[in-house]
ModelCIF file with pLDDT and N, C-alpha, C, O atoms, coordinates in Angstrom:
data_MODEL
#
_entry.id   MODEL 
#
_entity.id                         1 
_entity.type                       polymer 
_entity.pdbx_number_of_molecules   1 
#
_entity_poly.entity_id                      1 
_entity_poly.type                           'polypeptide(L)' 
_entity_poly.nstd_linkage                   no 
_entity_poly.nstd_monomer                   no 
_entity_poly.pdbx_seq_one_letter_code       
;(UNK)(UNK)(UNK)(UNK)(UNK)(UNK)(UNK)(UNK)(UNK)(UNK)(UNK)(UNK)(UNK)(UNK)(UNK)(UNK)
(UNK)(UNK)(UNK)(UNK)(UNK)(UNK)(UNK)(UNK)(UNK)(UNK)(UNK)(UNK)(UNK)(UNK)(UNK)(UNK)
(UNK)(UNK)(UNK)(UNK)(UNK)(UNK)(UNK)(UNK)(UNK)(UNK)(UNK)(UNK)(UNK)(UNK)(UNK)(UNK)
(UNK)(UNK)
;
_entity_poly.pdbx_seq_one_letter_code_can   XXXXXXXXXXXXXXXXXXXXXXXXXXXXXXXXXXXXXXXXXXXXXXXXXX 
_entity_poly.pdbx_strand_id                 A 
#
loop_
_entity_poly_seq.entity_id 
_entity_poly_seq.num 
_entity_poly_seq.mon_id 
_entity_poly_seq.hetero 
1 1  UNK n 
1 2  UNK n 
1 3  UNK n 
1 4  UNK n 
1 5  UNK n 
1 6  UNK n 
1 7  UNK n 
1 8  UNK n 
1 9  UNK n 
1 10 UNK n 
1 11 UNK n 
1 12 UNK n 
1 13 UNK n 
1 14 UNK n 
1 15 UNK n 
1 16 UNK n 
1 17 UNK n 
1 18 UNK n 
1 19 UNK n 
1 20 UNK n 
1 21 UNK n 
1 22 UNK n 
1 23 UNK n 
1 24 UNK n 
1 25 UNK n 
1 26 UNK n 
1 27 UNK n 
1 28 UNK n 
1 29 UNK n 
1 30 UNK n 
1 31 UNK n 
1 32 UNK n 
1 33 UNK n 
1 34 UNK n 
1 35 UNK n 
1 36 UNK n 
1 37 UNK n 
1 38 UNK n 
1 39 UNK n 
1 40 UNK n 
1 41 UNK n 
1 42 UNK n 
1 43 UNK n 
1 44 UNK n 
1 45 UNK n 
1 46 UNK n 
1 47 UNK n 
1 48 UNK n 
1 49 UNK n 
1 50 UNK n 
#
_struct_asym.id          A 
_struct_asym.entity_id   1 
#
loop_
_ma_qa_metric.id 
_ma_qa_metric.mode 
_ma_qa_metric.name 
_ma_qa_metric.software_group_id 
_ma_qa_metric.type 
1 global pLDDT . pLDDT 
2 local  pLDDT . pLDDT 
#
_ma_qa_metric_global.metric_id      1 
_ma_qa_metric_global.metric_value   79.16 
_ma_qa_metric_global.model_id       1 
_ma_qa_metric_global.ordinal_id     1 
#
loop_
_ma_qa_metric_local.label_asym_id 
_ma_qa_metric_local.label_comp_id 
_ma_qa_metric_local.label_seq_id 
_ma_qa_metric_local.metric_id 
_ma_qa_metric_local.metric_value 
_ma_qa_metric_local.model_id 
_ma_qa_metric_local.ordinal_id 
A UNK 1  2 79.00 1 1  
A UNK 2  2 82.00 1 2  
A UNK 3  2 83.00 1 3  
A UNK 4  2 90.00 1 4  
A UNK 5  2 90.00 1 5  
A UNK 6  2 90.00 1 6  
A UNK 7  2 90.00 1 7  
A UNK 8  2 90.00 1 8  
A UNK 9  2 90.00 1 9  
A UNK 10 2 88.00 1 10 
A UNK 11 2 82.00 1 11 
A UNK 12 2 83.00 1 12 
A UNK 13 2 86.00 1 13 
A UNK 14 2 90.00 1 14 
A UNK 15 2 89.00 1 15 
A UNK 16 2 85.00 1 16 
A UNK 17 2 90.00 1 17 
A UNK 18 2 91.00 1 18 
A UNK 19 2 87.00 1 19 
A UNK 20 2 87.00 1 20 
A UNK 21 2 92.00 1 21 
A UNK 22 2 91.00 1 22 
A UNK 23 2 88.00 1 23 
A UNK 24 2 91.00 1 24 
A UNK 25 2 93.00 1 25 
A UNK 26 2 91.00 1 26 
A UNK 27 2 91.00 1 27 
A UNK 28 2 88.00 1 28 
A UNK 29 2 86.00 1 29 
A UNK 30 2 85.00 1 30 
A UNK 31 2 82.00 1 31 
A UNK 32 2 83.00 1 32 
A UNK 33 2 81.00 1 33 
A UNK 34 2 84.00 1 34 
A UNK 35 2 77.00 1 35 
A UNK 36 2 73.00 1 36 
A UNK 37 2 72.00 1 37 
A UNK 38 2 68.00 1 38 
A UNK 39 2 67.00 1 39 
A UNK 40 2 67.00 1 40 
A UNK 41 2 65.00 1 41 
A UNK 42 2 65.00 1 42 
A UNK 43 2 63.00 1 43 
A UNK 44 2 65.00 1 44 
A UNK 45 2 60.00 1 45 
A UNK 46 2 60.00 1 46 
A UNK 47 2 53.00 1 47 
A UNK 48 2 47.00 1 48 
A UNK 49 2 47.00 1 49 
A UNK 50 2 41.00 1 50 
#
loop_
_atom_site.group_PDB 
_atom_site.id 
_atom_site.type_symbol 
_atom_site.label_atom_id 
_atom_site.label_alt_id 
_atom_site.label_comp_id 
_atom_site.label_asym_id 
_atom_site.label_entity_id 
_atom_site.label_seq_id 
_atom_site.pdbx_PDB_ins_code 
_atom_site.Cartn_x 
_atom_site.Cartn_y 
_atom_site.Cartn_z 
_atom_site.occupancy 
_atom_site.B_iso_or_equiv 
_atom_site.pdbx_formal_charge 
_atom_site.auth_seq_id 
_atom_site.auth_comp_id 
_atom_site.auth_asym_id 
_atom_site.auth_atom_id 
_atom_site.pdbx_PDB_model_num 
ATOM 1   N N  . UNK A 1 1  ? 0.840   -1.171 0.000  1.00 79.00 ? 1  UNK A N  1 
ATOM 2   C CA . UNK A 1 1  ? 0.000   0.000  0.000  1.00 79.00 ? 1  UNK A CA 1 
ATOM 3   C C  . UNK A 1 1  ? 0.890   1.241  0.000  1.00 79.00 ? 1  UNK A C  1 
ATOM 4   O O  . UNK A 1 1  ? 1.736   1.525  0.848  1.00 79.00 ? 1  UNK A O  1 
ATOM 5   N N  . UNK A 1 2  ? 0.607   1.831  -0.931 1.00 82.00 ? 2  UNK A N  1 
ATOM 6   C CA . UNK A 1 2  ? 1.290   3.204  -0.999 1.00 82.00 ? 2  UNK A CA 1 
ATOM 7   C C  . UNK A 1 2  ? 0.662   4.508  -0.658 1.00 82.00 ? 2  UNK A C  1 
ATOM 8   O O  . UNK A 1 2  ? -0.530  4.507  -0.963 1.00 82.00 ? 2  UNK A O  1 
ATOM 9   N N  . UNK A 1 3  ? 1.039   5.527  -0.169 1.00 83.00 ? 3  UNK A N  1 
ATOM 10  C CA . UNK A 1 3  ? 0.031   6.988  0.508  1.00 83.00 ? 3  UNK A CA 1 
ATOM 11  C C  . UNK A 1 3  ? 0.946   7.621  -0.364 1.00 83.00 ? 3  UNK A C  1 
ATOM 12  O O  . UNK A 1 3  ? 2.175   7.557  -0.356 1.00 83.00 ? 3  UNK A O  1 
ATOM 13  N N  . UNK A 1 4  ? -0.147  8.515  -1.447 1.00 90.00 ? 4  UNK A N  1 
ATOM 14  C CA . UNK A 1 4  ? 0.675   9.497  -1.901 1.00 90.00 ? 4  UNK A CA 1 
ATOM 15  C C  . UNK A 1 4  ? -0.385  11.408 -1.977 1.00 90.00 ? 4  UNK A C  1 
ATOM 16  O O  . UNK A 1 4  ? -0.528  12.329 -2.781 1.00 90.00 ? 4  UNK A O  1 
ATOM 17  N N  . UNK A 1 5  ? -0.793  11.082 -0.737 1.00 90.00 ? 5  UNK A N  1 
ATOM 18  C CA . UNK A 1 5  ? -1.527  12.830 0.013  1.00 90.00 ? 5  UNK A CA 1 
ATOM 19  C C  . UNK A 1 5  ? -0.636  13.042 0.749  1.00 90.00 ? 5  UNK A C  1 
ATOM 20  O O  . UNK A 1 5  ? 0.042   12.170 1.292  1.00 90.00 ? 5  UNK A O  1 
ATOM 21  N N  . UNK A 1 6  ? -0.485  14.432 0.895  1.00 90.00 ? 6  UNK A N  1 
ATOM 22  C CA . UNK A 1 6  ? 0.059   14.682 2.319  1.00 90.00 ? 6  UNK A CA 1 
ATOM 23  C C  . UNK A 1 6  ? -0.999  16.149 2.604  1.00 90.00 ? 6  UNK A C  1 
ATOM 24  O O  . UNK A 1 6  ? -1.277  16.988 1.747  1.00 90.00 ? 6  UNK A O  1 
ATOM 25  N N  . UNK A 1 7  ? -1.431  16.142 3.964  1.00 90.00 ? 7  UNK A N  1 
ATOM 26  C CA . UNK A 1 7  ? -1.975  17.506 4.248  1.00 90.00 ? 7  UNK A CA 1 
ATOM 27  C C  . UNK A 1 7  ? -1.031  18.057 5.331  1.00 90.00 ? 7  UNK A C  1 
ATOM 28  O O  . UNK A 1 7  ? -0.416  17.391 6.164  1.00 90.00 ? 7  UNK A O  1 
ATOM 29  N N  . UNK A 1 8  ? -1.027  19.344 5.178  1.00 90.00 ? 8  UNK A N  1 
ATOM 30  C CA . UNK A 1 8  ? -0.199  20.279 6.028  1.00 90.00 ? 8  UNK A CA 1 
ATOM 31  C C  . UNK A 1 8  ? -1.009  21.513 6.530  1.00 90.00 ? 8  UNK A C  1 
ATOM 32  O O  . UNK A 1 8  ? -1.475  22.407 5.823  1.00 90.00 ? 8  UNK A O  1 
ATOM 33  N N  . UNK A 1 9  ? -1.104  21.367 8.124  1.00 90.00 ? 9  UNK A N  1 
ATOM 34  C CA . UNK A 1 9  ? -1.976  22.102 8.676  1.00 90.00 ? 9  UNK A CA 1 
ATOM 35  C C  . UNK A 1 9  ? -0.879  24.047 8.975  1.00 90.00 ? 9  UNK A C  1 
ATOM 36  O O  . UNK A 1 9  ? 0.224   24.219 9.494  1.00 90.00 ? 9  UNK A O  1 
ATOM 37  N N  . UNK A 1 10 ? -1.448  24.650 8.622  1.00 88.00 ? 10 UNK A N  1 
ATOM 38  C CA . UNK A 1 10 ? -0.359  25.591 9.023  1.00 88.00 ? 10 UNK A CA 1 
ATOM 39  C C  . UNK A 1 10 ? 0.351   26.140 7.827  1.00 88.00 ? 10 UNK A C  1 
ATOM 40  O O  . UNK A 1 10 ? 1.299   25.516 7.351  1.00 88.00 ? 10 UNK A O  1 
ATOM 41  N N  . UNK A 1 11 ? -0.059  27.290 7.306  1.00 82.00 ? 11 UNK A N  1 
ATOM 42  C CA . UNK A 1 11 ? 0.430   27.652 5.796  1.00 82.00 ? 11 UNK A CA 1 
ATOM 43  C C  . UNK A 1 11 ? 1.222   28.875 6.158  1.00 82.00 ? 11 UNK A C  1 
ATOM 44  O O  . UNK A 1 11 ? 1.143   29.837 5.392  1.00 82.00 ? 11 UNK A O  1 
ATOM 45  N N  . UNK A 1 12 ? 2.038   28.967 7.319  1.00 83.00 ? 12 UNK A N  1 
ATOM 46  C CA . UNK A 1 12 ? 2.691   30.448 7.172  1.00 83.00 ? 12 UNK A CA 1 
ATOM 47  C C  . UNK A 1 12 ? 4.029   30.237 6.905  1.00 83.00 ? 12 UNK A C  1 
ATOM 48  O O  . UNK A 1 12 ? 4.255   29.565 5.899  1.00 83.00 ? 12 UNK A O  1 
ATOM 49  N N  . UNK A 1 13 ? 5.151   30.707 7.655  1.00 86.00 ? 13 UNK A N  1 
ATOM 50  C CA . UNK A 1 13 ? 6.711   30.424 6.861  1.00 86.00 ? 13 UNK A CA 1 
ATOM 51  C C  . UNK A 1 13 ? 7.181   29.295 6.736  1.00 86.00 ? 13 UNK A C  1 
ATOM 52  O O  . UNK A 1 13 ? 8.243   29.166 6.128  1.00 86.00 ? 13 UNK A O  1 
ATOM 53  N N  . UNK A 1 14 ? 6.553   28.245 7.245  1.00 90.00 ? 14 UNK A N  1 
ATOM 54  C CA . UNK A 1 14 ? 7.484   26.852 7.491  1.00 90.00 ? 14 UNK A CA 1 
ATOM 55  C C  . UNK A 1 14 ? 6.479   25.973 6.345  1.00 90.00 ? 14 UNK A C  1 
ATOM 56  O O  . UNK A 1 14 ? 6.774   25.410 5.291  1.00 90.00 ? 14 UNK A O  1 
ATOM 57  N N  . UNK A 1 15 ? 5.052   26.155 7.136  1.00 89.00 ? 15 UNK A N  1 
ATOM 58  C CA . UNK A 1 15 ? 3.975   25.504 5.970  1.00 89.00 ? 15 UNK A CA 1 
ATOM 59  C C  . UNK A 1 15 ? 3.771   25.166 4.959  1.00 89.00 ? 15 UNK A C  1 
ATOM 60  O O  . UNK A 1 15 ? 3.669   24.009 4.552  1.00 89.00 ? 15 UNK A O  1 
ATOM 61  N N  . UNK A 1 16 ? 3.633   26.648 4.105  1.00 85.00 ? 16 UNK A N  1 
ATOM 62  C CA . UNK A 1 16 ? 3.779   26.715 2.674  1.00 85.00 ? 16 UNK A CA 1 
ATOM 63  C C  . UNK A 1 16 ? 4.912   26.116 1.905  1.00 85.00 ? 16 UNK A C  1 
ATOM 64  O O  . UNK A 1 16 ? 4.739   25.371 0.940  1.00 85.00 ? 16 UNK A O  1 
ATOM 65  N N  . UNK A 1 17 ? 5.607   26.329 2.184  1.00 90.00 ? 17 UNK A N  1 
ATOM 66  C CA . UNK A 1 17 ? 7.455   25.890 1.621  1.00 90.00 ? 17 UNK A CA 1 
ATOM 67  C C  . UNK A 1 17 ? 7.099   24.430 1.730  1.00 90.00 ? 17 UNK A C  1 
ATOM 68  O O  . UNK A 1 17 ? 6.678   24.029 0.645  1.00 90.00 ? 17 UNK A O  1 
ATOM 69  N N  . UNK A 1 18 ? 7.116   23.588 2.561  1.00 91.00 ? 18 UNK A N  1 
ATOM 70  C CA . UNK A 1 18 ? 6.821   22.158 2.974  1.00 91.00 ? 18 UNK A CA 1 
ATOM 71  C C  . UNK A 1 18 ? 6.145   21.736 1.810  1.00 91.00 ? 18 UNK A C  1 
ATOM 72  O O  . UNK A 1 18 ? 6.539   20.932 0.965  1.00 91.00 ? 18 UNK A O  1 
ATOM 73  N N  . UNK A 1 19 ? 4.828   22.516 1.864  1.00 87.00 ? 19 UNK A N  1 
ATOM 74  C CA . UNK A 1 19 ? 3.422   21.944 1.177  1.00 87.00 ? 19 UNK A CA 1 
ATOM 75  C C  . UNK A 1 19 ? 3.604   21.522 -0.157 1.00 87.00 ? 19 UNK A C  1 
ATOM 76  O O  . UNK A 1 19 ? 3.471   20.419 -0.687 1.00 87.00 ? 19 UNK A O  1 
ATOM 77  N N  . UNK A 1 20 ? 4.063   23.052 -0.753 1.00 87.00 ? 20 UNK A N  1 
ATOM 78  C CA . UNK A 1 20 ? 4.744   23.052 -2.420 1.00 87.00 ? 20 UNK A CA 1 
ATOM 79  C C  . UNK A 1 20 ? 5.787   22.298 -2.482 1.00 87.00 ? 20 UNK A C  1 
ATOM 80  O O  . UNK A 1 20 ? 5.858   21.716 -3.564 1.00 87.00 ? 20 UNK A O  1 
ATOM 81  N N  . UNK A 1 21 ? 7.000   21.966 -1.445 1.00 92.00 ? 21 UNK A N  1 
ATOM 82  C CA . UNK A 1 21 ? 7.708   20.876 -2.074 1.00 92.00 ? 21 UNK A CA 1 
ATOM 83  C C  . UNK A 1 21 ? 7.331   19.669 -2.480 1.00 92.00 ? 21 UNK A C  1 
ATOM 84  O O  . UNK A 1 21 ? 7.607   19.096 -3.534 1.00 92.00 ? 21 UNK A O  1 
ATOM 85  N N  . UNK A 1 22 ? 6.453   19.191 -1.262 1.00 91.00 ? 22 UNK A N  1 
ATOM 86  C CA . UNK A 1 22 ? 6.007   17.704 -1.029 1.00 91.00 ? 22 UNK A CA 1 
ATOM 87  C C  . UNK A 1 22 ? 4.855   17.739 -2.186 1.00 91.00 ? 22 UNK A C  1 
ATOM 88  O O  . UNK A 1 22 ? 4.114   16.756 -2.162 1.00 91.00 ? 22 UNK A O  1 
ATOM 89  N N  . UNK A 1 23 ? 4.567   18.774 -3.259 1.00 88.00 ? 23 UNK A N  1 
ATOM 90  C CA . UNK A 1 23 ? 3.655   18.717 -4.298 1.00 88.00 ? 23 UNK A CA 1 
ATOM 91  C C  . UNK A 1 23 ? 4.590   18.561 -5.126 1.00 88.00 ? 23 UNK A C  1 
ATOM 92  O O  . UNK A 1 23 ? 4.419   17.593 -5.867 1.00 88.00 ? 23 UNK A O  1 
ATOM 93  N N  . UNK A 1 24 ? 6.047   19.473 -5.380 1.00 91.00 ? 24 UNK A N  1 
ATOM 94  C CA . UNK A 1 24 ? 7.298   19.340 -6.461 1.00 91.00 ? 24 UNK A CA 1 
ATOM 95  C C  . UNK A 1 24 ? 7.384   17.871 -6.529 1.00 91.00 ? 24 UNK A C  1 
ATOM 96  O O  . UNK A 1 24 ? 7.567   17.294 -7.601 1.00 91.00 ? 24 UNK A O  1 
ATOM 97  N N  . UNK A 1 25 ? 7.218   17.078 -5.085 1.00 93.00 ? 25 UNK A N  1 
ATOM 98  C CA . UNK A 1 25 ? 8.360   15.802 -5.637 1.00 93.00 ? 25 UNK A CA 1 
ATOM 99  C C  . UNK A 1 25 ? 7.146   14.758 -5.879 1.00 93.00 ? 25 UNK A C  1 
ATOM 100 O O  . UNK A 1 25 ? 7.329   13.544 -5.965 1.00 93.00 ? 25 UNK A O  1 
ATOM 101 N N  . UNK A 1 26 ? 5.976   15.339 -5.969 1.00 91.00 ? 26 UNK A N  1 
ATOM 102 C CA . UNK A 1 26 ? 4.885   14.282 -6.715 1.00 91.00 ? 26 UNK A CA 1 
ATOM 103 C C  . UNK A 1 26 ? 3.945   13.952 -6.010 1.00 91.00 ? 26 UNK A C  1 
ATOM 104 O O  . UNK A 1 26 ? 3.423   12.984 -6.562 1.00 91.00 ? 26 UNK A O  1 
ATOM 105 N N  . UNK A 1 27 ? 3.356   14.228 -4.988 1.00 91.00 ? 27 UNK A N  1 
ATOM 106 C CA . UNK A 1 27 ? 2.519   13.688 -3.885 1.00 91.00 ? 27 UNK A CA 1 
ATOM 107 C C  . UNK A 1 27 ? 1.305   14.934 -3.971 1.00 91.00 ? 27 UNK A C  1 
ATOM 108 O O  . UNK A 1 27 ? 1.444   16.111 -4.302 1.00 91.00 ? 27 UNK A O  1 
ATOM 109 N N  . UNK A 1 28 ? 0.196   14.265 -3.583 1.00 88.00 ? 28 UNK A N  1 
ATOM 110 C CA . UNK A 1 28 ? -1.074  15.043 -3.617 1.00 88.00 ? 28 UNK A CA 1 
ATOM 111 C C  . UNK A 1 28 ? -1.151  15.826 -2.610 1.00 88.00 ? 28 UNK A C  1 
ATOM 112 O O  . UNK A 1 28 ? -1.578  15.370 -1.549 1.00 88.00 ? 28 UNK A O  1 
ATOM 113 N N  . UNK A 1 29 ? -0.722  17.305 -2.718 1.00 86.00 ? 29 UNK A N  1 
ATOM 114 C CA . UNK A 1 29 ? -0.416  18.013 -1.216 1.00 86.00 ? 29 UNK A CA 1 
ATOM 115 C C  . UNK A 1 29 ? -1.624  19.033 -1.098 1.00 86.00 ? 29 UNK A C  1 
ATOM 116 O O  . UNK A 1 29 ? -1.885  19.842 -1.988 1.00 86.00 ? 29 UNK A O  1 
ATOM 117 N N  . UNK A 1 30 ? -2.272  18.928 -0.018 1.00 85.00 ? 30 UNK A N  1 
ATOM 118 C CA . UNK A 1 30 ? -3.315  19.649 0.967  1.00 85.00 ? 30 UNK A CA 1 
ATOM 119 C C  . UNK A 1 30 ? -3.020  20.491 1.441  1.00 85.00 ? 30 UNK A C  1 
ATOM 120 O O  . UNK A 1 30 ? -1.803  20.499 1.624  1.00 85.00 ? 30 UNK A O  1 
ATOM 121 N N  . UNK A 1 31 ? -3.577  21.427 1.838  1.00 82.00 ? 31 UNK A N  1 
ATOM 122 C CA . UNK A 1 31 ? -2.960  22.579 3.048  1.00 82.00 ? 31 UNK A CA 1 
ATOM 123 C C  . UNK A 1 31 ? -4.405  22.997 3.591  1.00 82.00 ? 31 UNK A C  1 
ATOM 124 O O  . UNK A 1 31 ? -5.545  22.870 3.147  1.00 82.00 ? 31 UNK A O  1 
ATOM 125 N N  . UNK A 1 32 ? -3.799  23.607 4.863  1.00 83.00 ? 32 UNK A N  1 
ATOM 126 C CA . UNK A 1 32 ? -5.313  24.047 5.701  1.00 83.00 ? 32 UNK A CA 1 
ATOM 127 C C  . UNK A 1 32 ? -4.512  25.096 6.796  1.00 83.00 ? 32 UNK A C  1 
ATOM 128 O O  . UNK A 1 32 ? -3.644  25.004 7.664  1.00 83.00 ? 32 UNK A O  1 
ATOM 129 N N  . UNK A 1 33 ? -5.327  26.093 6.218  1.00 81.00 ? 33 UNK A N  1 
ATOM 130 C CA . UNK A 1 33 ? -4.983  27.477 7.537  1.00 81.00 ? 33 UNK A CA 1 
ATOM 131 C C  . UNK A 1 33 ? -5.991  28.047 7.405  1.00 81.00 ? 33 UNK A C  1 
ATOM 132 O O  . UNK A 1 33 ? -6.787  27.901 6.477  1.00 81.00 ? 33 UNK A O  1 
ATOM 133 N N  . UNK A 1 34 ? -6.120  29.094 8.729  1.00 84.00 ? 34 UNK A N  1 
ATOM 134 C CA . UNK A 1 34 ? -7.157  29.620 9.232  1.00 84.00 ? 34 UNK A CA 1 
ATOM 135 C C  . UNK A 1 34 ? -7.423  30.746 7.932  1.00 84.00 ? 34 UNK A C  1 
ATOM 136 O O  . UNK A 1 34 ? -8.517  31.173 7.562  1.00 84.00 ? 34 UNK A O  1 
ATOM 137 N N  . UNK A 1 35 ? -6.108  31.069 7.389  1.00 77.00 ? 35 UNK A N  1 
ATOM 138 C CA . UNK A 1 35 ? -6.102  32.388 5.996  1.00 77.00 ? 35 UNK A CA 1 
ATOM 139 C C  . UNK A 1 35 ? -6.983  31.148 5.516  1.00 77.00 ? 35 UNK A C  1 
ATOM 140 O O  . UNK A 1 35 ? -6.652  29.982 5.735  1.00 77.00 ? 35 UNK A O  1 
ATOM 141 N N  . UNK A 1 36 ? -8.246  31.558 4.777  1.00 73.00 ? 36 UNK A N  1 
ATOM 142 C CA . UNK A 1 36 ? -8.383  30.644 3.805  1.00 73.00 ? 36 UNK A CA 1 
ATOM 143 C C  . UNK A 1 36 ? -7.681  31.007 2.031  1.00 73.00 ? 36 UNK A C  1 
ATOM 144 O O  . UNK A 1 36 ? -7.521  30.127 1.185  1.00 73.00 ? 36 UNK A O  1 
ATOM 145 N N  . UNK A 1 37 ? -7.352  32.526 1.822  1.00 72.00 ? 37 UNK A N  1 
ATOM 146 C CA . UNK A 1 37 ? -6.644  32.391 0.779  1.00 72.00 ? 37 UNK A CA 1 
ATOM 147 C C  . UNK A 1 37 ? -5.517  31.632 0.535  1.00 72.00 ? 37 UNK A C  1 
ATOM 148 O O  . UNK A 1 37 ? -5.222  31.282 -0.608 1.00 72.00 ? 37 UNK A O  1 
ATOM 149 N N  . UNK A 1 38 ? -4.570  31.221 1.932  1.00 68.00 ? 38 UNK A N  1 
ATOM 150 C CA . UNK A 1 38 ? -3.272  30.683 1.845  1.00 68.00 ? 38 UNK A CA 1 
ATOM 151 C C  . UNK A 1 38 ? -4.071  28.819 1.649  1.00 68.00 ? 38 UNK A C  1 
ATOM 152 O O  . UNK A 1 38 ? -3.478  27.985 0.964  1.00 68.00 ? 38 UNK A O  1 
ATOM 153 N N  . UNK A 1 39 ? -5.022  28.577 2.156  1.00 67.00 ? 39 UNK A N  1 
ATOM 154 C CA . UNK A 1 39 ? -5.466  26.953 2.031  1.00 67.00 ? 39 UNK A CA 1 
ATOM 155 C C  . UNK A 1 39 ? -5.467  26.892 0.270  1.00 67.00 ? 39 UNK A C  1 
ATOM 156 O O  . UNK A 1 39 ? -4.976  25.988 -0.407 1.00 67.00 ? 39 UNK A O  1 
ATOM 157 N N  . UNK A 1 40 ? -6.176  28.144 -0.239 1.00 67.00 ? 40 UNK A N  1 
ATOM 158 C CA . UNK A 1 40 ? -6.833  27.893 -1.821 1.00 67.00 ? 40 UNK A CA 1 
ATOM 159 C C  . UNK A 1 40 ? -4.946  27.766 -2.567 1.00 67.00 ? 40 UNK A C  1 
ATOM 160 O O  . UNK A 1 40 ? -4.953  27.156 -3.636 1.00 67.00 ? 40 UNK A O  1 
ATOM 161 N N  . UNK A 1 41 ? -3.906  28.115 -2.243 1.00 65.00 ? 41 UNK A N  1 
ATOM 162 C CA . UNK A 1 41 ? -2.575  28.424 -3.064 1.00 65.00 ? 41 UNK A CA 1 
ATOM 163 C C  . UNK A 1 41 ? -2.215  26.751 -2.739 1.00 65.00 ? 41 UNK A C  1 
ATOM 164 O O  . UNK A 1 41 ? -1.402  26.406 -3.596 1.00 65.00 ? 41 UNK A O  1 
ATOM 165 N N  . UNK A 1 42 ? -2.416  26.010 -2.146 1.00 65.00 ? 42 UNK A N  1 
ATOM 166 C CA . UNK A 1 42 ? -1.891  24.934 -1.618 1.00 65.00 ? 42 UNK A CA 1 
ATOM 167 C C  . UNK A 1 42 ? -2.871  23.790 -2.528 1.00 65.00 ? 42 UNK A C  1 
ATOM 168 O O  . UNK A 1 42 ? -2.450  23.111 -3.464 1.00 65.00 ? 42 UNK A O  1 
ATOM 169 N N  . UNK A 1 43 ? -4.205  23.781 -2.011 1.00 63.00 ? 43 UNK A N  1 
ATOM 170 C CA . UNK A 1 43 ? -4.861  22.802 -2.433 1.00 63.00 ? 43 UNK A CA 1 
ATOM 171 C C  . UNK A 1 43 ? -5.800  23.482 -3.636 1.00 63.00 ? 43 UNK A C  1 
ATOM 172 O O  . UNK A 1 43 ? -6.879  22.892 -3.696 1.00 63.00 ? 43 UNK A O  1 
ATOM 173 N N  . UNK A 1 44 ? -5.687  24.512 -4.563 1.00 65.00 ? 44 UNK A N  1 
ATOM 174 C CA . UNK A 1 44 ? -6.787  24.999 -5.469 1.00 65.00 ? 44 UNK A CA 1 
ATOM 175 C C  . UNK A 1 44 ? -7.950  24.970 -5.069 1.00 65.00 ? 44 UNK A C  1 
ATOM 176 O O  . UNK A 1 44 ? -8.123  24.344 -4.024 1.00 65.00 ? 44 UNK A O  1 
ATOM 177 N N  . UNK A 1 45 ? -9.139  25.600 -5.706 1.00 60.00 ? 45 UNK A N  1 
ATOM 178 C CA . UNK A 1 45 ? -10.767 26.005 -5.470 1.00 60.00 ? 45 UNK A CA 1 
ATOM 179 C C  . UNK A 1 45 ? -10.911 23.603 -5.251 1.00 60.00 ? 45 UNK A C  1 
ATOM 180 O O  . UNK A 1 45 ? -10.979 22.647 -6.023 1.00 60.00 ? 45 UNK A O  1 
ATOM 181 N N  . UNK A 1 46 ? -10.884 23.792 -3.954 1.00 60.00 ? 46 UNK A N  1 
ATOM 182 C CA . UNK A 1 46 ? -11.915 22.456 -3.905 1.00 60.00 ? 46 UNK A CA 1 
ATOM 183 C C  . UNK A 1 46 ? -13.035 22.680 -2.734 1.00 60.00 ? 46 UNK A C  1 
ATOM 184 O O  . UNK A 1 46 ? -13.129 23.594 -1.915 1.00 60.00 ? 46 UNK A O  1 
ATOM 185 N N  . UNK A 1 47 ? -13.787 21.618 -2.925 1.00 53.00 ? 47 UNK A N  1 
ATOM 186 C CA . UNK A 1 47 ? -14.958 21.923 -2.279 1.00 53.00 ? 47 UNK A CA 1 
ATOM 187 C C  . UNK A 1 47 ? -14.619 21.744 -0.823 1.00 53.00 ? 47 UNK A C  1 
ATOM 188 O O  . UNK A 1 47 ? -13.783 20.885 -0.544 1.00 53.00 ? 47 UNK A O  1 
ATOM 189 N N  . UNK A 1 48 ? -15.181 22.471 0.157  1.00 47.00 ? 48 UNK A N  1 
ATOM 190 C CA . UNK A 1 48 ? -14.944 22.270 1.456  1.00 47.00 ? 48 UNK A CA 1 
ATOM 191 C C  . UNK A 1 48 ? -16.398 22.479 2.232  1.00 47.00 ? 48 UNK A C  1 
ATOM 192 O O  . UNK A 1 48 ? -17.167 23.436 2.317  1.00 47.00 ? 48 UNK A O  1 
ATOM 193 N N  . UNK A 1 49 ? -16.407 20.670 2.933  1.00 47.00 ? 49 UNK A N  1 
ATOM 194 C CA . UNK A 1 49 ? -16.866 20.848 3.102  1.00 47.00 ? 49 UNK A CA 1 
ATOM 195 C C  . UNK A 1 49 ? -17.004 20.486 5.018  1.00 47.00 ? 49 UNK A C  1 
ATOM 196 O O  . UNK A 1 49 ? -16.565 19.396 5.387  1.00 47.00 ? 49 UNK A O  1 
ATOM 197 N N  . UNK A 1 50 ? -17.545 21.338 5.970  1.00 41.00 ? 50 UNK A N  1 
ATOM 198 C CA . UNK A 1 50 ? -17.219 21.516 7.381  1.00 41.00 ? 50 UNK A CA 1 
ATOM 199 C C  . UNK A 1 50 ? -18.458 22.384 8.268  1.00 41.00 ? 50 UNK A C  1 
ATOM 200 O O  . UNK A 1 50 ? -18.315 22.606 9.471  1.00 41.00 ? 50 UNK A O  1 
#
């Protein structure tokens, strides 16, 4: 079994950088912060639903 998501809670200096790499090296990367503009740069317009 292979996992290839990763979500990353926390999109400010450490977050973001993380998020977009772990998307560079091929993995389905998530993000979630309270900014919701910084969640949409990470994971694009998806539906949320909460």
């Amino acid at each position: 079994m292979q996992l290839n998501k990763v979500l990353v809670i926390g999109l400010r200096q450490l977050g973001l950088p993380v998020a977009k790499y772990v998307k560079e090296k091929g993995f389905e990367a998530y993000g979630f912060d309270a900014n919701i503009k910084a969640t949409f740069i990470v994971s694009g317009p998806k539906r949320w639903q909460g």
